[in-house]
C-alpha positions in Angstrom: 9.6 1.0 -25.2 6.8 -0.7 -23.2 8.6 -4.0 -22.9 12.2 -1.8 -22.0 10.2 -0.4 -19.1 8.2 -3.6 -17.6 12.1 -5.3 -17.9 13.3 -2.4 -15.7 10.3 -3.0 -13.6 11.1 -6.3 -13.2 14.6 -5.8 -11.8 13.2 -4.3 -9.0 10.1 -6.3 -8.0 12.8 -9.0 -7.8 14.9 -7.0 -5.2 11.5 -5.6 -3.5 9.8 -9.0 -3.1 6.5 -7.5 -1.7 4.6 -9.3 1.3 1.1 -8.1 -0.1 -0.3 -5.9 -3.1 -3.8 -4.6 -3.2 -6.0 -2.9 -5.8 -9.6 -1.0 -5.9 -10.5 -2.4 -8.8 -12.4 -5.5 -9.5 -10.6 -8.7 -10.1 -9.7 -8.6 -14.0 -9.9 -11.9 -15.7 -6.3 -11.6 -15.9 -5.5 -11.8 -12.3 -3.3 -15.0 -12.5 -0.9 -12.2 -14.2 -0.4 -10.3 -11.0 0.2 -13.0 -9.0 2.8 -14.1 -11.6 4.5 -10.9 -11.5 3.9 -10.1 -7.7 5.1 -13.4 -6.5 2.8 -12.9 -3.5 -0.7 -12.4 -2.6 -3.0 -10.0 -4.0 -6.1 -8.6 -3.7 -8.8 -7.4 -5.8 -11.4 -4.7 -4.6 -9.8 -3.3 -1.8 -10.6 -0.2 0.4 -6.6 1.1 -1.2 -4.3 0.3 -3.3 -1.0 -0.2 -1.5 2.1 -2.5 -1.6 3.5 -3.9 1.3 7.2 -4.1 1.9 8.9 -5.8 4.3 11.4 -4.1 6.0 14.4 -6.0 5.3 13.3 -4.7 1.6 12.5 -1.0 2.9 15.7 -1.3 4.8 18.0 -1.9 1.7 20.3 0.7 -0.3 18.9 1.4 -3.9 22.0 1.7 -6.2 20.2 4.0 -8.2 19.2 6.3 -5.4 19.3 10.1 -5.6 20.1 11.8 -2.3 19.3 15.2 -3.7 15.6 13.3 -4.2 15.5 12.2 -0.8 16.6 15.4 0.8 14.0 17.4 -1.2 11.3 14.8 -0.2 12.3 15.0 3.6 12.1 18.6 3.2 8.4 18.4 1.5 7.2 16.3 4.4 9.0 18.3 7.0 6.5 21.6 5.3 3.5 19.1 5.5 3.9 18.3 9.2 4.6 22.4 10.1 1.4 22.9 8.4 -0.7 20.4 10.1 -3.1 21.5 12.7 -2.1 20.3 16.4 -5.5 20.8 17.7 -6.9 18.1 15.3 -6.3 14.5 16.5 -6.3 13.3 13.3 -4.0 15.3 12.1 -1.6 14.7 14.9 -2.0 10.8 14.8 -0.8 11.2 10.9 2.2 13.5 11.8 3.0 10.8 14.0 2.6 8.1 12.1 5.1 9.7 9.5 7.1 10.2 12.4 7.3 6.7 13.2 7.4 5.3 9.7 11.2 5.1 9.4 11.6 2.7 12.4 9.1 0.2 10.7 7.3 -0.4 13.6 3.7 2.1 13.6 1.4 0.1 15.8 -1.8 1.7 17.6 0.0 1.7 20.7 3.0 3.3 19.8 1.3 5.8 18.0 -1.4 6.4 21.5 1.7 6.1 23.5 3.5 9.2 21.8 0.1 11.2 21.7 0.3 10.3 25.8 -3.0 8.3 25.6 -3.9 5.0 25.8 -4.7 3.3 22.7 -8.5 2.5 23.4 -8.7 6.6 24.4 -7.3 7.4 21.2 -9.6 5.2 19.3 -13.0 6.8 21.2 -11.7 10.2 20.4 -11.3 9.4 16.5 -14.6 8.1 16.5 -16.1 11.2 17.4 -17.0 13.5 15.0 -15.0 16.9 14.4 -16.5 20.2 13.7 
């Protein structure tokens, strides 16, 4: 069963081809593993664990999609953004962020430039506490 899922998986870190992978934990003594099965860089000890994607491979049409899935997860993060608080800056720079995520293209300006702030502005005020 373990190998039938780790073939499946496969398939589709073919397709995906990440740019980068990064993990919390400690580099195992098996790390040449994940580069094999990666086929890109990875790091051990990071602050997240993430997968990066380009967006050619964002971009492209699963064939075993499931539009009811994606409609139900639009509609979960259209909830979480109503429910954010537009009086924390925080808060509005990750509704944003969502916001932008579909283009592909989040930068610090972008993200300052639809909060109507310059991106240094928008820094100081996130570095500042809130109460």
């Amino acid at each position: 069963m373990v190998e039938a899922c780790f073939d499946k998986l496969n398939l589709y870190a073919e397709k995906l081809a990440p740019v980068s992978v990064t993990f919390t934990l400690p580099e195992p003594s098996c790390s040449a593993k994940f580069f094999e099965f990666f086929k890109c860089p990875v790091y051990f000890e990071a602050s997240t664990n993430s997968l990066t994607l380009s967006l050619k491979s964002v971009d492209e049409f699963l064939t075993s999609s499931n539009p009811k899935l994606a409609d139900l997860n639009d509609q979960v993060m259209v909830e979480y953004l109503a429910e954010l608080d537009q009086d924390n800056l925080a808060q509005r720079v990750k509704a944003t962020i969502l916001d932008q995520l579909p283009s592909g293209n989040v930068t610090d300006e972008s993200v300052s430039r639809d909060l109507y702030m310059s991106a240094r502005k928008l820094q100081r005020q996130l570095e500042v506490p809130a109460y």
